[in-house]
C-alpha positions as CSV (number, residue, x, y, z in Angstrom):
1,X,29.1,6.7,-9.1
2,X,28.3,6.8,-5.4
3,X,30.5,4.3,-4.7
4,X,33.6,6.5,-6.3
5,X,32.7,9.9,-4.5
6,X,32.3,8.8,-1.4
7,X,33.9,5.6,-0.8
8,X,32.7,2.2,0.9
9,X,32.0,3.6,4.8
10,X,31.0,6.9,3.3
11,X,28.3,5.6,1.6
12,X,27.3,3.1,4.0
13,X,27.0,6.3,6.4
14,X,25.3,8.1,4.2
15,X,22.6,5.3,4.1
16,X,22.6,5.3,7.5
17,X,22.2,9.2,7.8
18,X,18.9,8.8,5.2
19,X,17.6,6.1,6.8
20,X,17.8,7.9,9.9
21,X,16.6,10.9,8.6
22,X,13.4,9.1,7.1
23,X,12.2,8.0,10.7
24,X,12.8,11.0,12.6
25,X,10.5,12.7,9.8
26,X,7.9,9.7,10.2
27,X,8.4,10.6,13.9
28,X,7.5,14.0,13.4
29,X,5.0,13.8,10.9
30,X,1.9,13.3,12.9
31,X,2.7,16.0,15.1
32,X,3.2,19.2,11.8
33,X,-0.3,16.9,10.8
34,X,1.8,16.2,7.4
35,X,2.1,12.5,5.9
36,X,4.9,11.2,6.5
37,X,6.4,11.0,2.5
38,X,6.4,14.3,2.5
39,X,9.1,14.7,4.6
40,X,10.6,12.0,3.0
41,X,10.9,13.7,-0.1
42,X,11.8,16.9,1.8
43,X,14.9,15.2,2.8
44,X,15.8,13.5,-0.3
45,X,15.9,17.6,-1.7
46,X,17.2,18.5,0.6
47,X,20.4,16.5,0.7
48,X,20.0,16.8,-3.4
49,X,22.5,19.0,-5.3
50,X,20.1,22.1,-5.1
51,X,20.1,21.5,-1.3
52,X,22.7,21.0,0.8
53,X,24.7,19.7,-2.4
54,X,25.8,16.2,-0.5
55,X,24.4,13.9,-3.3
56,X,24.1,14.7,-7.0
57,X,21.6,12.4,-8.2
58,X,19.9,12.2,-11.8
59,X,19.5,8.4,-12.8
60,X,16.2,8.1,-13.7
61,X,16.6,4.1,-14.4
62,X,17.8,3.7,-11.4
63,X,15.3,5.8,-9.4
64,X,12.6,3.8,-11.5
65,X,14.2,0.5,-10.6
66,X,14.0,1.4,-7.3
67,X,10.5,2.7,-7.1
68,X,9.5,-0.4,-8.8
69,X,10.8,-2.9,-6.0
70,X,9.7,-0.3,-3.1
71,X,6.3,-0.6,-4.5
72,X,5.7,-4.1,-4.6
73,X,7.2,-3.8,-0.8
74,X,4.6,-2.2,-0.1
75,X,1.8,-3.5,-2.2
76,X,2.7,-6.4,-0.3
77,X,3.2,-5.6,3.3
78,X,-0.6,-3.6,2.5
79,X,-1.9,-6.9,0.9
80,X,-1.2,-8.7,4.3
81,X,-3.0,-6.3,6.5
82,X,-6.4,-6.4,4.4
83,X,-8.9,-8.6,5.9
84,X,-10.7,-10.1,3.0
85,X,-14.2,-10.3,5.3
86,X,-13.7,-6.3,4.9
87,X,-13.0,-5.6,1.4
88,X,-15.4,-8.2,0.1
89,X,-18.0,-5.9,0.6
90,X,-16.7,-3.0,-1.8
91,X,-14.7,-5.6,-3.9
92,X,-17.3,-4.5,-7.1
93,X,-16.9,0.0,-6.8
94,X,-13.1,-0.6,-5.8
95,X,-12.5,-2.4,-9.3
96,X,-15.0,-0.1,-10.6
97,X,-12.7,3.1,-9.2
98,X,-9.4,0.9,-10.3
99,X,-10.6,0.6,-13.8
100,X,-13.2,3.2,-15.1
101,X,-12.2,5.5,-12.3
102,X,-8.5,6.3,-13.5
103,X,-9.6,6.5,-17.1
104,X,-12.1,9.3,-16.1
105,X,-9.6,10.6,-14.2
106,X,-7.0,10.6,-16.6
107,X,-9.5,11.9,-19.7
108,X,-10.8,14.8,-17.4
109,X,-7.2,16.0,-16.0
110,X,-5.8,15.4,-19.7
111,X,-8.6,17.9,-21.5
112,X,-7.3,20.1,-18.5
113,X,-3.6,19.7,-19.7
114,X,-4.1,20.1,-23.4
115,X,-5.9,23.6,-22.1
116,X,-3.0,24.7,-19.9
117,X,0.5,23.3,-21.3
118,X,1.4,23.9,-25.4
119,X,1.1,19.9,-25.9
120,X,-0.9,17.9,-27.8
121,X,-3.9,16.0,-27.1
122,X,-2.0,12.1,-26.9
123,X,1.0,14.3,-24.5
124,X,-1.8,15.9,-22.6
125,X,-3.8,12.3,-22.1
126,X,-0.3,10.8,-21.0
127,X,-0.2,13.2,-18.5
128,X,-3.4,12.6,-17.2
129,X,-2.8,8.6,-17.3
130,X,0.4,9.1,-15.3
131,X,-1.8,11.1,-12.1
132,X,-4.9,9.0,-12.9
133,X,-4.1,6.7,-10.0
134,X,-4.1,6.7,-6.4
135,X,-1.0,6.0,-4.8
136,X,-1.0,2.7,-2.1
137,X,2.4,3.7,-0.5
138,X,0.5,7.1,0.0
139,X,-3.0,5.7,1.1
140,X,-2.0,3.1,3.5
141,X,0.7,5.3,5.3
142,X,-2.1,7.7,5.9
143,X,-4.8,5.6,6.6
144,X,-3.1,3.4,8.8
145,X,-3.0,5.2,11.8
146,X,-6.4,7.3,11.2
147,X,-9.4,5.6,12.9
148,X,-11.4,6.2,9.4
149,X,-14.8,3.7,9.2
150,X,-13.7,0.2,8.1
151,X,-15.5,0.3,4.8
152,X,-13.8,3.4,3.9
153,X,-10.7,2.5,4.6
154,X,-11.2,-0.9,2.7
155,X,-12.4,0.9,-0.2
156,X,-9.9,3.3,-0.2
157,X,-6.9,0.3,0.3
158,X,-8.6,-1.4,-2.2
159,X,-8.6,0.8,-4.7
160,X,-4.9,2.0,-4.6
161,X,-4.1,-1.6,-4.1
162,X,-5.4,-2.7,-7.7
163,X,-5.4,0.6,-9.9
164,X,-1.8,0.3,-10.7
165,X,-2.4,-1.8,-13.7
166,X,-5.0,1.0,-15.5
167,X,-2.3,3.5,-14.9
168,X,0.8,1.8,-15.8
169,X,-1.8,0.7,-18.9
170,X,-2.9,3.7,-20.4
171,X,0.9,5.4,-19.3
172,X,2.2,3.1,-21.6
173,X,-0.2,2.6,-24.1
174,X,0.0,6.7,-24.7
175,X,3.5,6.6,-25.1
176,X,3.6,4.4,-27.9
177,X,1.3,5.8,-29.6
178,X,3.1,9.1,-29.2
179,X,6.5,7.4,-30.4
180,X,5.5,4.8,-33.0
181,X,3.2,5.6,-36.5
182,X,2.3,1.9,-36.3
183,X,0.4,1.7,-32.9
184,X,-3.0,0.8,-33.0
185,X,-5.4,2.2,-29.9
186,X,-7.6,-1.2,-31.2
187,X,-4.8,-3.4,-30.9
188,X,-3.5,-2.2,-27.6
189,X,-7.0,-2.8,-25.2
190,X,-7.0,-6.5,-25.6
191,X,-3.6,-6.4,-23.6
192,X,-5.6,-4.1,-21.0
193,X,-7.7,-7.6,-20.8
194,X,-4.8,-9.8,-20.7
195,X,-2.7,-7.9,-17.9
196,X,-5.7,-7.8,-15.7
197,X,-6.8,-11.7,-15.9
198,X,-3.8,-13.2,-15.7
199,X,-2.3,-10.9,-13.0
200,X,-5.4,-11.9,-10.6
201,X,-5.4,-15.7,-12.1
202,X,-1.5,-15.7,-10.9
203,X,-2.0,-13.8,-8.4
204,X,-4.4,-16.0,-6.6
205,X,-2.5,-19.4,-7.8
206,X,1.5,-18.0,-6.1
207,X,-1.2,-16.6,-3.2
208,X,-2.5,-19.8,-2.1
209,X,1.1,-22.0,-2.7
210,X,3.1,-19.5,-1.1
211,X,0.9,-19.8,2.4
212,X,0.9,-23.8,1.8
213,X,4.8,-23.5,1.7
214,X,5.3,-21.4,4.6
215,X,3.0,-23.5,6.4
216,X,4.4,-27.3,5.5
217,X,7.7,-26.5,5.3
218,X,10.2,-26.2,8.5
219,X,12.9,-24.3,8.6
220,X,15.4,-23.7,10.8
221,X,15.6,-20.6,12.0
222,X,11.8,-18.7,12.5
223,X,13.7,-15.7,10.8
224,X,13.6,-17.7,7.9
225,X,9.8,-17.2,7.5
226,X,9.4,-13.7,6.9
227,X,11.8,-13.6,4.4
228,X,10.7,-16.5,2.7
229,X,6.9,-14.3,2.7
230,X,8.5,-11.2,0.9
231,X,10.6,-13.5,-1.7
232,X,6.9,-15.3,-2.8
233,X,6.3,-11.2,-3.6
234,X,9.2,-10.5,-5.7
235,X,8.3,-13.8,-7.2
236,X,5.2,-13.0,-8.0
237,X,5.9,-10.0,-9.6
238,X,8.7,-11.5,-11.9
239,X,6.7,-13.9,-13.2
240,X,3.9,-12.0,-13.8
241,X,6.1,-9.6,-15.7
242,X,7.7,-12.7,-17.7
243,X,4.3,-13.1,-19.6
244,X,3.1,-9.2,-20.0
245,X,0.9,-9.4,-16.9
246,X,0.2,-6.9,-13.9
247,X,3.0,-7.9,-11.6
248,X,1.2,-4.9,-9.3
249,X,-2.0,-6.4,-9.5
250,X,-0.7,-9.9,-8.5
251,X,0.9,-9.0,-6.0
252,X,-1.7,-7.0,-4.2
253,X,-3.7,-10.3,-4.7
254,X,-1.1,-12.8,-3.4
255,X,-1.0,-11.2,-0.7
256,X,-4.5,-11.0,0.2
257,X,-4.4,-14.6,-0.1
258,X,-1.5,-14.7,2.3
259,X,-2.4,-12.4,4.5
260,X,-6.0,-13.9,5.2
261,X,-4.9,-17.5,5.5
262,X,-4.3,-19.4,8.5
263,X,-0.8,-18.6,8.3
264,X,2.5,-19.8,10.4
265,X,4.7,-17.3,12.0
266,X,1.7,-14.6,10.9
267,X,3.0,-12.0,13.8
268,X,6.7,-12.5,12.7
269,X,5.8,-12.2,9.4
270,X,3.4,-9.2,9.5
271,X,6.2,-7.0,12.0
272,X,9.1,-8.0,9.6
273,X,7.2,-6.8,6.1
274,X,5.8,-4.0,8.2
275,X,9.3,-3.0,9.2
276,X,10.6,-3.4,5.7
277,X,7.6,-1.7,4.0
278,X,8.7,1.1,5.9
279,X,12.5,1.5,5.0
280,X,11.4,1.1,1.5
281,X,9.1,4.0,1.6
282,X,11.4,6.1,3.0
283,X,14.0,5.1,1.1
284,X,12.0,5.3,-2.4
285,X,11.1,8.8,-1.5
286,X,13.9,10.0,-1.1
287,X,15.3,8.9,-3.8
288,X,12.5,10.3,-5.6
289,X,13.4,13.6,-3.9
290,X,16.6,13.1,-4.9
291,X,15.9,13.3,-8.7
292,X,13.7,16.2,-8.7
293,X,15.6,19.4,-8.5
294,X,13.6,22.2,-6.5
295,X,15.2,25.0,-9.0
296,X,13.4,23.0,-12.2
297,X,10.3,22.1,-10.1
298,X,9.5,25.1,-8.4
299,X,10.1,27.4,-11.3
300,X,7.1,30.3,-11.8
301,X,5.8,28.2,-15.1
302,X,5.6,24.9,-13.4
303,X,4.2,25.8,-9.8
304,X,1.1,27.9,-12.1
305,X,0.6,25.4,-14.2
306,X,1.2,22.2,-11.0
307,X,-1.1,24.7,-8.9
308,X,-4.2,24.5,-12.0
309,X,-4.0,21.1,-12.8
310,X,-3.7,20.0,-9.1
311,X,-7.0,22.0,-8.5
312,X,-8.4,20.4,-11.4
313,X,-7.4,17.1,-10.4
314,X,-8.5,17.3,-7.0
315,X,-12.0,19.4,-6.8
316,X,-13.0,18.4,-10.5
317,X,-11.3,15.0,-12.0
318,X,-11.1,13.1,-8.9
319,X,-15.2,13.7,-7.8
320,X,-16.5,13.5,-11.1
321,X,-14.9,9.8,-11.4
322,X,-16.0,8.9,-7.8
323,X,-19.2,9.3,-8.6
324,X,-19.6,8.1,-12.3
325,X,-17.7,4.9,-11.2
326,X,-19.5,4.5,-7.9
327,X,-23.6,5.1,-9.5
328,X,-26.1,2.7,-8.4
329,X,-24.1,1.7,-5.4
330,X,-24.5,1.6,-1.8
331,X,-22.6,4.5,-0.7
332,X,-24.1,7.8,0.5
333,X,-23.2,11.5,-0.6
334,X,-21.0,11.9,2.7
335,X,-18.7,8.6,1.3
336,X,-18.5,9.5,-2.1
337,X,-17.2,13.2,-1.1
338,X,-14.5,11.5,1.6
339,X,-13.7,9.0,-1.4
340,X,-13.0,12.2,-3.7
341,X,-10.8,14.0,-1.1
342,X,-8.8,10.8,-0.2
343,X,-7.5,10.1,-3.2
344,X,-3.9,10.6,-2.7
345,X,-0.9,10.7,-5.2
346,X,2.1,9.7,-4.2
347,X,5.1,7.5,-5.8
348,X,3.2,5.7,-8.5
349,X,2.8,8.8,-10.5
350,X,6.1,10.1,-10.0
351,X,7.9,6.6,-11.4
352,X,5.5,6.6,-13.9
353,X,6.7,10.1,-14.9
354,X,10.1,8.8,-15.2
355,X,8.7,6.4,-18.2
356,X,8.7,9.2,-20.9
357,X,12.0,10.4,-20.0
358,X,13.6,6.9,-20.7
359,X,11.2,6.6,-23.6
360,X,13.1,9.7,-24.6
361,X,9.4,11.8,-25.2
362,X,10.2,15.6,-26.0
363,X,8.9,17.6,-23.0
364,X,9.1,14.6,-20.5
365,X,11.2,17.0,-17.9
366,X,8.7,19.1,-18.1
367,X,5.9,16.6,-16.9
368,X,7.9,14.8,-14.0
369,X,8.8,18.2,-12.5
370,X,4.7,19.4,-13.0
371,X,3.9,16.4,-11.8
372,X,5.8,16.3,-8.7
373,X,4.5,19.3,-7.9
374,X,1.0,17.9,-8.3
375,X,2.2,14.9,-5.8
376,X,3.2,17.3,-3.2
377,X,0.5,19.3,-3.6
378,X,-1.9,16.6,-2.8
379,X,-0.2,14.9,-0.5
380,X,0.2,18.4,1.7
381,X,-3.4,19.3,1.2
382,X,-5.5,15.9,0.7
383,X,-3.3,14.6,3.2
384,X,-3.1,16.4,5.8
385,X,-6.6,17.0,6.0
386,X,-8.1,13.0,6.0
387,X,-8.9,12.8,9.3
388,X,-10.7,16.5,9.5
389,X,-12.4,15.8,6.5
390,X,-13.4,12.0,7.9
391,X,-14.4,14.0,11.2
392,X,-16.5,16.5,9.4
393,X,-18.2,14.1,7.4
394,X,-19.2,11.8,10.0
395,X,-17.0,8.8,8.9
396,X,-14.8,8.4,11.9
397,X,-14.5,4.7,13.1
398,X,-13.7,3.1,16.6
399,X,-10.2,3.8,17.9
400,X,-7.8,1.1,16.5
401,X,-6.4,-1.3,19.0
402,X,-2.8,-2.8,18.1
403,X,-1.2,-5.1,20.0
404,X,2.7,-3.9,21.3
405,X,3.0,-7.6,22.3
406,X,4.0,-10.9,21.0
407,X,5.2,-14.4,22.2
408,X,7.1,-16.6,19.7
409,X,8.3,-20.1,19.1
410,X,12.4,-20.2,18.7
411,X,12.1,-23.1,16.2
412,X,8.7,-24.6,14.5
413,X,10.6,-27.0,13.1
414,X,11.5,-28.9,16.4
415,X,8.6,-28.3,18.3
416,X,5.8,-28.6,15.5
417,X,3.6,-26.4,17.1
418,X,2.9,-22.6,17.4
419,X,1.4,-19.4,19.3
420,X,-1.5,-18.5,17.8
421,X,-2.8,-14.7,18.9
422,X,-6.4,-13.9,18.8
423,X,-8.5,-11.1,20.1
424,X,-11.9,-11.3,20.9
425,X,-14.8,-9.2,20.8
426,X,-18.1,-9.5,22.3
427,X,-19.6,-11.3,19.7
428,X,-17.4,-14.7,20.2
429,X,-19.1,-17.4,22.6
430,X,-15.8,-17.9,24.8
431,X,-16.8,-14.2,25.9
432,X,-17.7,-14.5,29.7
433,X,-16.7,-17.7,29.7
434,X,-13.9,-19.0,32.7
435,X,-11.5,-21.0,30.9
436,X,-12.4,-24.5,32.5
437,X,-15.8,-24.3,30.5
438,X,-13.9,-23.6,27.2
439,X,-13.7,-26.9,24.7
440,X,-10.1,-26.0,24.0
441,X,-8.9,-29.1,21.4
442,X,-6.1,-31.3,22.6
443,X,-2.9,-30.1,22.9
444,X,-3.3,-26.7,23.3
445,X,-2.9,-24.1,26.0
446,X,-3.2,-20.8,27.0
447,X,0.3,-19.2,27.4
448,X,-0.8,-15.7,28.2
449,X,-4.1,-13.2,28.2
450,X,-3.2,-9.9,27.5
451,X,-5.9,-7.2,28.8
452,X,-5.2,-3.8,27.6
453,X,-1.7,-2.7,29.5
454,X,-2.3,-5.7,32.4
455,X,-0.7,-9.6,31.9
456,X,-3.2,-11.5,32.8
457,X,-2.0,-15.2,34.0
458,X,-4.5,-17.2,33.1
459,X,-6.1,-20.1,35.4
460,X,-8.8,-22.6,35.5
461,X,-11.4,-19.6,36.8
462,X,-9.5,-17.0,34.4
463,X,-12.8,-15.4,32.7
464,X,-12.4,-14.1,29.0
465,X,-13.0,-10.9,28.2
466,X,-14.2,-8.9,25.0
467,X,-10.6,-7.4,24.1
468,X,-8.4,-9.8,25.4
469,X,-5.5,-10.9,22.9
470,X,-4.9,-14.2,23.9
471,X,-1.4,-16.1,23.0
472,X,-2.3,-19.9,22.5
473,X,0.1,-22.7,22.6
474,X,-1.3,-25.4,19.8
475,X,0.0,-28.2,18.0
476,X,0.0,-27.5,14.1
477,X,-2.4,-31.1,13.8
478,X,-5.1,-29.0,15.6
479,X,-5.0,-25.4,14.9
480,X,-7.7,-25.8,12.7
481,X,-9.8,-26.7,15.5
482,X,-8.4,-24.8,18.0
483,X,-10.0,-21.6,15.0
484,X,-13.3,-23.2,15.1
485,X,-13.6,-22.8,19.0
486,X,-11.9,-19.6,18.7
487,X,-14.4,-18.1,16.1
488,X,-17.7,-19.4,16.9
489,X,-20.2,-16.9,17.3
490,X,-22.8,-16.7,20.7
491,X,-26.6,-17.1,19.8
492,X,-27.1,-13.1,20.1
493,X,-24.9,-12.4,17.2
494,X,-26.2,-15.1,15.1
């Protein structure tokens, strides 16, 4: 349909124009202090038919299509980034948040629904199943470059990361029992187990022969690893799918066995999923954009009734399952009240409120443009006030330090070695130590030493420094070893 109204180069423009759009708002975003997908849906309504009028767009399979492969994008690309020496330590509350967390949630902000819409009580639970989730595209955009403490951050990526499957659960599970006289609430939990175990089972099984492919295999070209990494995603998610399992879940998981392997081409791989994890936010936001109309979403009825659930899901649902699903555990007052306010919604609820329109549920236009509302509502006041809140609180962490450097091989395959980048802190032994002292395995070989803005060349009397991202040349036979001398701890920090 795009195709016929405006042509071949129109549309590829058009693209163009969107994408550009999408990173001149994510430009801008930091500075108006609002997240960046709200922007991105700004746009998409803004070119929409009740905008400017340039795109007409109501194809609600299509937008859930697309949501679908943006999401496990970005599950990914998040996946990769989380150090598993972080989130092991809040693996236990963020499953307990993923699981018994969303169902509170969805039970509290349903009983608020049945009290302000004219539904019943299995439509007024849907609706609370659909915005029982946090949303990863939303968390780790905001988190990302907000110097929150490491173990909220991990619990807070962790969470969003693996809650999808409780959502999309209970989302379904409500609508057919709303559509069909023969579903059984009895007979529908045991999938709940099924989904869950044999999306982390496959999950972790993909994980660890997708990082033994990309590491044994040698291709060509290095720009053939990246891509080879996001295809083991879409993989993963496909087959998952195949046998009624969590495709979210697995791939959240595959990727944290990825992404915490001793992995070949890791920066390529990390800057090209990063890059891509980007365009599809921006572009599954706007497309999201795109189907809401602002006439139908910001109608009187719809913005009272977004404007009461949203306070009920934020200052009432959201706290009361933070701390019911967080009791007994170590986490102070201070963390479970920054847990409560960071609990962002974003795209998951909005294609999961495309699922009763297909499923052709009386009312369902209703709900997506209330709950879209609710989104935006979160994301402008949740999310624009994380750091504040973080700052207020007391849960600010150390400034993060990302390297704007790399050095690459042109072809592993010829050369059978790599560049392996490491920064050290002042707990590692080779701290303080000149380079000559340094039991650096056999054919290996410092290339570089970067030291905050400064190119350091490095020499025999070069001392190491705690900060210094160092660029190694190895051979692949002894990177293994070349880690050992790389991680070993001084007697202090033991």
């Amino acid at each position: 349909m795009l195709v016929e109204t405006f042509g071949n180069d129109g549309l590829i423009f058009l693209v163009a124009f969107l994408l550009l759009s999408g990173i001149v708002a994510a430009k801008f975003s930091s500075r108006l202090g609002l997240p960046a997908l709200v922007l991105f849906i700004a746009v998409g309504m803004a070119v929409g038919s009740d905008g400017l009028g340039i795109i007409y767009f109501d194809d609600v399979e299509l937008a859930q299509f697309i949501g679908i492969l943006a999401l496990i994008i970005i599950l990914f690309e998040g996946g990769l980034q989380t150090k598993w020496s972080t989130v092991r330590s809040v693996a236990i509350p963020s499953i307990s948040l993923a699981t018994a967390g969303v169902l509170f949630t969805a039970i509290i902000t349903g009983s608020a629904v049945y009290l302000i819409l004219d539904v019943t009580w299995l439509e007024a639970l849907l609706f609370g199943a659909i915005v029982g989730s946090t949303d990863a595209a939303a968390v780790f955009a905001t988190l990302k470059e907000r110097n929150i403490k490491a173990k909220m951050g991990a619990t807070l990526e962790a969470e969003s990361g693996t809650n999808d499957p409780m959502a999309v659960f209970l989302t379904v599970m409500f609508i057919e029992l709303i559509i069909s006289d023969e579903s059984n609430l009895w007979m529908l939990i045991p999938s709940f187990f099924w989904q869950m175990g044999i999306g982390l089972v496959l999950g972790l099984a993909i994980g660890k022969l997708a990082y033994k492919a990309i590491n044994k295999i040698n291709l060509e070209s290095s720009g053939l690893y990246p891509i080879l990494a996001v295809s083991f995603a879409f993989v993963t998610y496909s087959t998952a799918s195949f046998i009624d399992a969590s495709g979210f879940l697995a791939v959240y998981v595959a990727a944290l066995v990825i992404g915490n392997s001793e992995l070949t081409y890791r920066h390529s791989i990390f800057q090209f999923n990063e890059g891509i994890a980007w365009t599809a936010q921006i572009m599954m936001f706007i497309i999201l954009g795109l189907l809401a109309f602002p006439e139908q979403v910001f109608q009187l009825s719809n913005i009272f009734a977004g404007i009461l659930i949203s306070l009920v899901l934020i200052f009432v649902a959201r706290p009361i399952a933070v701390f019911l699903s967080t009791i007994k555990m170590k986490y102070t007052l201070k963390e479970r009240l920054f847990i409560s306010w960071a609990g962002l919604r974003g795209a998951v609820p909005i294609v999961l409120a495309t699922f009763p329109i297909v499923a052709g549920i009386d009312g369902a236009d209703q709900f997506f443009n209330i709950i879209f509302f609710v989104v935006l509502t979160s994301a402008l006041v949740q999310g624009s006030t994380i750091s504040n809140v973080a700052k207020h609180l007391g849960l600010m962490g150390p400034a993060k330090d990302t390297p704007h450097h790399s050095i690459e091989l042109i072809s592993i395959a010829k050369a059978n070695a790599e560049v392996v980048q490491f920064q050290t802190n002042r707990d590692n032994a080779i701290v303080g130590k000149r380079l000559h002292e340094i039991d650096f395995p056999t054919k290996s070989s410092i290339a570089a030493i970067v030291r905050g803005d400064e190119l350091v060349t490095p020499y025999g009397d070069t001392e190491i420094k705690a900060g210094d991202f160092l660029y190694i040349l190895v051979s692949k036979k002894y990177h293994t070893q070349l880690m050992k001398v790389l991680n070993n701890k001084n007697k202090q920090a033991k």
